[in-house]
C-alpha positions as CSV (number, residue, x, y, z in Angstrom):
1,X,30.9,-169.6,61.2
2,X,29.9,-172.8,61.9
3,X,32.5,-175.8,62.0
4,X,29.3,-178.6,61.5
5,X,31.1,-181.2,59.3
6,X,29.0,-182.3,56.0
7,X,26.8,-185.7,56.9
8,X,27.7,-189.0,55.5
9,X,24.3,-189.1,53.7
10,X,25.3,-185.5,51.9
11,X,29.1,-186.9,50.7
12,X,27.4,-190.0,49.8
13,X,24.6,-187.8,47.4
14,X,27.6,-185.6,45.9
15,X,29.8,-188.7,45.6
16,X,26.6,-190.6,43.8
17,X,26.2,-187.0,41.8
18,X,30.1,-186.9,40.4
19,X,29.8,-190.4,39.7
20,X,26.8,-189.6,37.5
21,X,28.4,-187.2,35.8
22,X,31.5,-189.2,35.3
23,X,29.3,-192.2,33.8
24,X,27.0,-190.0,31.4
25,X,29.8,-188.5,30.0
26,X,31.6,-192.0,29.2
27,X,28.2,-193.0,28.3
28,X,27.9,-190.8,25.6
29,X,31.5,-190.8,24.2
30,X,31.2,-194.2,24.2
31,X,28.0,-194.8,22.3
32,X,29.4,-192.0,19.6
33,X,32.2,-194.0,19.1
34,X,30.0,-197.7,19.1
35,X,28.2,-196.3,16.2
36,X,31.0,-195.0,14.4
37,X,32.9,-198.4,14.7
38,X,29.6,-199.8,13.5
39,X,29.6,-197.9,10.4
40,X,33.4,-198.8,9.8
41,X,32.8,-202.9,10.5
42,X,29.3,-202.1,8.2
43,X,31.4,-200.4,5.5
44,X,34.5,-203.0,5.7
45,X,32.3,-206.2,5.7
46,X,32.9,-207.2,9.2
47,X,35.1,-206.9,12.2
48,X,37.0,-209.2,14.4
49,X,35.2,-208.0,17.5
50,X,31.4,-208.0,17.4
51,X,30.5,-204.1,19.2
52,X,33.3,-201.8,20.4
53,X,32.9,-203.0,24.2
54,X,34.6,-206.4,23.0
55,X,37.4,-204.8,21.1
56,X,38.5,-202.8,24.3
57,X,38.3,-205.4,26.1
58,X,40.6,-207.6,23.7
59,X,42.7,-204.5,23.3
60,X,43.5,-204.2,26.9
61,X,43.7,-208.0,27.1
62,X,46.3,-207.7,24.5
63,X,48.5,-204.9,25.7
64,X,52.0,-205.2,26.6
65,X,51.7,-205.1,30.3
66,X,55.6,-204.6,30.6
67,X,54.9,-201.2,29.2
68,X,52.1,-200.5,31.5
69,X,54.4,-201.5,34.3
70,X,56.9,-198.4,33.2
71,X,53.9,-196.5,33.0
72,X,53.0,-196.7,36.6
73,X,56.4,-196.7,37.9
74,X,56.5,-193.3,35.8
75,X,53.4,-192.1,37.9
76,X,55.0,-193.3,40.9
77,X,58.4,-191.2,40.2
78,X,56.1,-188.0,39.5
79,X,54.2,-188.7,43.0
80,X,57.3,-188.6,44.6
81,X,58.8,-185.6,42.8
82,X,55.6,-183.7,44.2
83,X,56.0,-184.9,47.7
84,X,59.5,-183.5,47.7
85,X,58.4,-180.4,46.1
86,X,55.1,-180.2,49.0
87,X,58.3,-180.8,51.5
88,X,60.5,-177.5,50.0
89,X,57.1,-175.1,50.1
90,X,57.0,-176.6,54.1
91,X,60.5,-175.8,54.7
92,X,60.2,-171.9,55.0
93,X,57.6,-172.7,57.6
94,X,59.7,-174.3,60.3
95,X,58.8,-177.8,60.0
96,X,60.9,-180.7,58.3
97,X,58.4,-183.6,57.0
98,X,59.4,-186.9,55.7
99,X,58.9,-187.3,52.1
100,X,57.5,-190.7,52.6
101,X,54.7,-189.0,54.7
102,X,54.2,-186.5,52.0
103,X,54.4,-189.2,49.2
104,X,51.6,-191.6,51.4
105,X,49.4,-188.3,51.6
106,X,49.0,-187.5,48.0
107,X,48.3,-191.0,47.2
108,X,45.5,-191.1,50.1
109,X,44.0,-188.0,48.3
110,X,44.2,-189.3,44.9
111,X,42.2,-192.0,45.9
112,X,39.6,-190.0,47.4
113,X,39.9,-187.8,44.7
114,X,37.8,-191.3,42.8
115,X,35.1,-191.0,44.8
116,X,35.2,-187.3,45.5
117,X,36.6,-185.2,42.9
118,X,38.7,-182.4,44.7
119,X,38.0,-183.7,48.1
120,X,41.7,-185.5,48.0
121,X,43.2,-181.8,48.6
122,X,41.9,-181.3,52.2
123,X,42.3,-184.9,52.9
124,X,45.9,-184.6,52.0
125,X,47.3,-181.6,54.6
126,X,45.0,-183.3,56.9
127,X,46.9,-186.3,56.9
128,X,50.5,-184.9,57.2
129,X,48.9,-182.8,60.3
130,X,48.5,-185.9,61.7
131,X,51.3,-187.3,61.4
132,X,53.8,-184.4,61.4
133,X,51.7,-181.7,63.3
134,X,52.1,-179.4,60.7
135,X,48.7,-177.0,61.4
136,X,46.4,-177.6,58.3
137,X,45.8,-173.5,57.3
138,X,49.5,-173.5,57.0
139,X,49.4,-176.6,54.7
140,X,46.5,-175.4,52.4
141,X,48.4,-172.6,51.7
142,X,51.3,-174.6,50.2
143,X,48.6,-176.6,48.4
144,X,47.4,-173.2,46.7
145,X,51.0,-172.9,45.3
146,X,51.3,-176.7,44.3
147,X,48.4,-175.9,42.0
148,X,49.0,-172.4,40.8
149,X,52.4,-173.5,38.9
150,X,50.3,-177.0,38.3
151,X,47.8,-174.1,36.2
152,X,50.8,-172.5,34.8
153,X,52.9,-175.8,33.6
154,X,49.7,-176.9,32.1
155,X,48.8,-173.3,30.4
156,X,52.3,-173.6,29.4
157,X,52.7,-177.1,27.4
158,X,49.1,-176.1,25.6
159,X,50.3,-172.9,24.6
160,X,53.6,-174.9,22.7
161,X,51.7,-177.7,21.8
162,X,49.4,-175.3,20.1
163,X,52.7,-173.7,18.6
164,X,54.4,-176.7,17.3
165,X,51.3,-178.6,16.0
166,X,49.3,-175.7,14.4
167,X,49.4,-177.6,11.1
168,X,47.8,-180.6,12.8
169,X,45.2,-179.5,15.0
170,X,44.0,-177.0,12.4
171,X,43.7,-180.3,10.0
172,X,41.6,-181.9,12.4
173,X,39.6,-178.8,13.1
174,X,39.2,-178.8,9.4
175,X,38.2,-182.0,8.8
176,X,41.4,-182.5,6.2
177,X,43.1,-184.9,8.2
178,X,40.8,-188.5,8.3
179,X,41.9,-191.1,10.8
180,X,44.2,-194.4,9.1
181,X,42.4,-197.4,8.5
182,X,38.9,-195.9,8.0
183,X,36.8,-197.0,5.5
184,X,35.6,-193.9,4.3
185,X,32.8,-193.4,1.7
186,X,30.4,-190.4,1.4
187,X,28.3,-191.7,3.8
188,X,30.6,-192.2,6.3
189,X,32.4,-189.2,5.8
190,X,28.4,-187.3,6.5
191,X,27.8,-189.1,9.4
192,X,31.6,-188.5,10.9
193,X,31.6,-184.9,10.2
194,X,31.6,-182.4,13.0
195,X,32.0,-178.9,12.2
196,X,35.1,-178.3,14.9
197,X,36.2,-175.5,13.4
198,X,33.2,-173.2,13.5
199,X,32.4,-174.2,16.6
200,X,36.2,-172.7,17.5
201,X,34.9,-169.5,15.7
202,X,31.9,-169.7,17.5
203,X,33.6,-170.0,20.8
204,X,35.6,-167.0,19.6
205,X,33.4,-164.8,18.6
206,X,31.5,-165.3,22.4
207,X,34.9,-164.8,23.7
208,X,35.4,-161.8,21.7
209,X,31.3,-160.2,22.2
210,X,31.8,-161.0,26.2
211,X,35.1,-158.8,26.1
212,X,33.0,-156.3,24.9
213,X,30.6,-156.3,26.9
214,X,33.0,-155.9,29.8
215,X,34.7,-153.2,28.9
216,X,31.6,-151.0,28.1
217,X,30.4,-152.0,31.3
218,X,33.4,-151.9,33.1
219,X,33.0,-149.3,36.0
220,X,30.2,-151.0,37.0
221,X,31.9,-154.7,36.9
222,X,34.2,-153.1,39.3
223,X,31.7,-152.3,42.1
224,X,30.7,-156.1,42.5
225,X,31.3,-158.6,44.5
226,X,31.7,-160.5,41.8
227,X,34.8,-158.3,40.8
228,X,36.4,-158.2,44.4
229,X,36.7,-162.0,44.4
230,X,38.5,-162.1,40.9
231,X,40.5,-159.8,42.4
232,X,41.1,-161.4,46.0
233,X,42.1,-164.4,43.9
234,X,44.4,-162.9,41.7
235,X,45.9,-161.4,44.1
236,X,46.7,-164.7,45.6
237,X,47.6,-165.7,42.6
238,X,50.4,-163.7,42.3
239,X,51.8,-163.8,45.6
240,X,51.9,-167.2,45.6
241,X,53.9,-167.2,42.9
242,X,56.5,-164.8,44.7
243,X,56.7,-167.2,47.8
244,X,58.2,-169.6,45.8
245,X,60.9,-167.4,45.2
246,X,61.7,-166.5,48.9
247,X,62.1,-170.4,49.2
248,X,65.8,-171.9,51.0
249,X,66.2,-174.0,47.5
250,X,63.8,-172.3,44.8
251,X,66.3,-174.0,42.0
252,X,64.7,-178.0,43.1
253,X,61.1,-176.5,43.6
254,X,61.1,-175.7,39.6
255,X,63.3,-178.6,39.3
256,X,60.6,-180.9,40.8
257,X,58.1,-178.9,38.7
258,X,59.3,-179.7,35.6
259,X,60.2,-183.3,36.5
260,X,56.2,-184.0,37.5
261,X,55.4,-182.5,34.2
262,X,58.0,-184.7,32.0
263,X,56.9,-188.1,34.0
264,X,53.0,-187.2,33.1
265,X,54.7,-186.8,29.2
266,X,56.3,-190.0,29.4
267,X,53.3,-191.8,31.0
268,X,51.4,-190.9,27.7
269,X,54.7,-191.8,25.1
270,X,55.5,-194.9,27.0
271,X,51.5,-196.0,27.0
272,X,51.6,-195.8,23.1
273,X,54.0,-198.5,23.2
274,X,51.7,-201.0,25.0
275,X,49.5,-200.7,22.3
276,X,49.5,-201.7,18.7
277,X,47.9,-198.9,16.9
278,X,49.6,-196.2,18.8
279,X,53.1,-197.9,18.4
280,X,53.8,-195.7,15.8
281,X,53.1,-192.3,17.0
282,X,55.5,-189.9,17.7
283,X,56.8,-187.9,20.9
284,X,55.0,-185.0,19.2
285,X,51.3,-187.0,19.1
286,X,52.5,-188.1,22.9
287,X,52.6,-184.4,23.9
288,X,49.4,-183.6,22.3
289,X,47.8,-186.3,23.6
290,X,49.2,-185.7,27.0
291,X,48.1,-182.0,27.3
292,X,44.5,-182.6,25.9
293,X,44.3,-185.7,28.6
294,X,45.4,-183.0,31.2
295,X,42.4,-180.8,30.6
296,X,40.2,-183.6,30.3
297,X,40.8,-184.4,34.1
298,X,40.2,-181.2,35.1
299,X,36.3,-181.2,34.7
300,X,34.7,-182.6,38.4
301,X,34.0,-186.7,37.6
302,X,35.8,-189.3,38.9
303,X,39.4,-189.2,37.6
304,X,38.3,-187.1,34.8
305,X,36.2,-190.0,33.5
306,X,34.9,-190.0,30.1
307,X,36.3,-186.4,29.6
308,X,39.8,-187.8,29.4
309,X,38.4,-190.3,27.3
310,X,36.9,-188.0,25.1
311,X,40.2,-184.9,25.1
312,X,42.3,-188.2,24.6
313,X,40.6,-190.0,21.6
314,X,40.4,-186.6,19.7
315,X,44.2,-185.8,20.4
316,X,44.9,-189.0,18.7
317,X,42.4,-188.9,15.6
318,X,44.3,-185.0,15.2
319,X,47.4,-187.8,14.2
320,X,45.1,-190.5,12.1
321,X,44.3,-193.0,14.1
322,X,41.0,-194.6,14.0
323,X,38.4,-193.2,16.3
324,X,38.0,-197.0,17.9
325,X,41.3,-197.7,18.3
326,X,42.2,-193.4,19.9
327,X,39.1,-194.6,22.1
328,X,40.7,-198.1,23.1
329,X,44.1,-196.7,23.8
330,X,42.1,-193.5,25.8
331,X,40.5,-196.8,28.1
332,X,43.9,-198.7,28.6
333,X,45.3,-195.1,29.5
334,X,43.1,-194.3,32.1
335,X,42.1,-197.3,34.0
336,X,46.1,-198.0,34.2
337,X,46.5,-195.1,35.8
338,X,43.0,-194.6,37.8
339,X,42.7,-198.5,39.0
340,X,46.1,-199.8,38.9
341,X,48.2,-196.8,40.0
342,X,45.3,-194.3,42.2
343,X,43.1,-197.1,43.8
344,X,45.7,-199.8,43.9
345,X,48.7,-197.7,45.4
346,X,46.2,-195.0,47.2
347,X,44.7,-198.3,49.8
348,X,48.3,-199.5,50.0
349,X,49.6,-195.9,51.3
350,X,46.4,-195.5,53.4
351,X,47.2,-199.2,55.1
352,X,51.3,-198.4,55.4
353,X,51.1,-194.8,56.5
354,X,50.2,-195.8,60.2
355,X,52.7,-198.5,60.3
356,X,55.6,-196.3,58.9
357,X,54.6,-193.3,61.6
358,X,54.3,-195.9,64.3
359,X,57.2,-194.6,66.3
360,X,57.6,-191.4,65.0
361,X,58.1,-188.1,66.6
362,X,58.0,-185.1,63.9
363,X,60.6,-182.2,64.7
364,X,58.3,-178.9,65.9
365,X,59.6,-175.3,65.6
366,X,60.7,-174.4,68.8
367,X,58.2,-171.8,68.7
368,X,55.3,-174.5,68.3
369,X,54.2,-176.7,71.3
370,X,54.3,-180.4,71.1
């Protein structure tokens, strides 16, 4: 196998490539929305902004920054919640890292993670081998669990928020529930109309036929090698999940788990209070909000950029807010977080780590040379 490191001019295509993809996407959320807020300012008789760029920009210019503060001291709580988690799934290993070095790795990677979606989780085991000599296969093996009970926490809060707010979403779905504020004639109404819920039937009935298909064609899905990495994976799966029960304090690594997972709720419910049309909304529209958003950011762009925007600003029209004003408080949401909290506080880690390890000798096994 060959251990040739990808060129600067490849990262620099697939970074131009994700970025692309992050753009068009916001691209075309946002020019569905433009026209939409056109039709409402048509059908009112005006609007205070002039196109839906300007009221974003007055939105965020109008925000309760004191708010917005919480909210990235709430990221910055989660961030260190995971670090100490990262430092419990090292322990079993032999090494004792600093949680400081852990916290200033994540950070690096969520940076990187801007420019290069995914590419923050080899940056970040790299990191703490360099600073605490931890060996990197060892690391990205405590990475796979992070994110297998990341998978399951987030499979977890859809599956109740699906539960709890079946009456809403299936509105929405509908088309029953209409956002506040909308000035809604027939025309309007035509023109806004998407036909969600056939397209969930649709999307069920695919799910359904493809289940089908596999089991009549089962023996041979078995002899593939498309099978025996399913397989491999799951098999991973689930003994990654049983390490984490073999841990020296298993009771803080769930802990830590469902700490991260509250902070990311409360970064969402404290948001809504920055911002005047979401002032209202309840924890219950928060957690909604807050799972959709999490998908969103799961797709390969930049930060999950203009997927977030686009999981966000339907979560919130589900509750009856205006599709301008779910997009505007989608915007605040996510450059708070990505340019504030992931570029702002990912250089600052990436210029202190050095400094901070200056002097530092990490504690080896005694079964590990220095």
């Amino acid at each position: 196998m060959s251990d040739k490191k990808p060129s600067l001019g490849y990262n620099l295509i697939k970074f131009a490539l994700f970025l692309a993809v992050g753009l068009g996407l916001l691209y075309v959320v946002y020019q569905n929305q433009a026209a939409g807020f056109e039709r409402e300012c048509a059908c009112k008789g005006g609007c205070a902004q002039p196109n839906l760029l300007a009221k974003i920009w007055a939105d965020f210019s109008g925000a309760n920054y004191f708010y917005l503060a919480l909210v990235a001291a709430a990221f910055l709580l989660s961030v260190l919640s995971r670090a100490l988690r990262w430092a419990i799934l090292i322990e079993p290993l032999g090494y004792k890292v600093r949680p400081l070095n852990g916290f200033f790795a994540i950070m690096v990677g969520y940076l990187i993670n801007l420019a290069l979606p995914r590419a923050g989780e080899i940056a970040k085991p790299a990191l703490l081998n360099q600073y605490e000599k931890v060996p990197v296969d060892k690391l990205i093996g405590t990475i796979v669990v992070d994110r297998i009970f990341d998978v399951i926490m987030l499979l977890l809060v859809l599956g109740v928020s699906f539960i709890v707010q079946f009456d809403a979403i299936m509105g929405f779905l509908s088309g029953e529930t209409r956002p506040t504020g909308e000035c809604v004639t027939p025309q309007t109404v035509e023109k806004s109309a998407f036909p969600w819920f056939w397209l969930l039937v649709g999307m069920g009935s695919v799910a359904l036929l493809s289940l089908i298909i596999i089991a009549i064609k089962w023996k041979q899905i078995q002899q593939s090698a498309f099978y025996a990495k399913i397989k491999a994976m799951a098999l991973n799966f689930w003994a990654g999940m049983l390490t984490v029960f073999k841990l020296k304090r298993p009771f803080m690594f769930f802990f830590h788990t469902f700490f991260i997972w509250l902070m990311y709720f409360v970064m969402t419910y404290v948001c809504f209070w920055a911002y005047g049309p979401t002032l209202h909304l309840s924890a219950s529209a928060a957690f909604l909000a807050f799972v959709f958003g999490g998908f969103g950011v799961l797709i390969p762009s930049p930060g999950g950029m203009g997927t977030y925007q686009l999981a966000v600003t339907a979560a919130l029209v589900v509750y009856g807010v205006n599709s301008g004003d779910a997009f505007a408080f989608a915007n605040i949401s996510f450059f708070t977080i990505n340019i504030f909290c992931n570029l702002f506080f990912g250089l600052l880690a990436y210029i202190v780590l050095p400094i901070y390890n200056r002097n530092y000798q990490p504690q080896l096994p005694d079964n590990q040379p220095a």
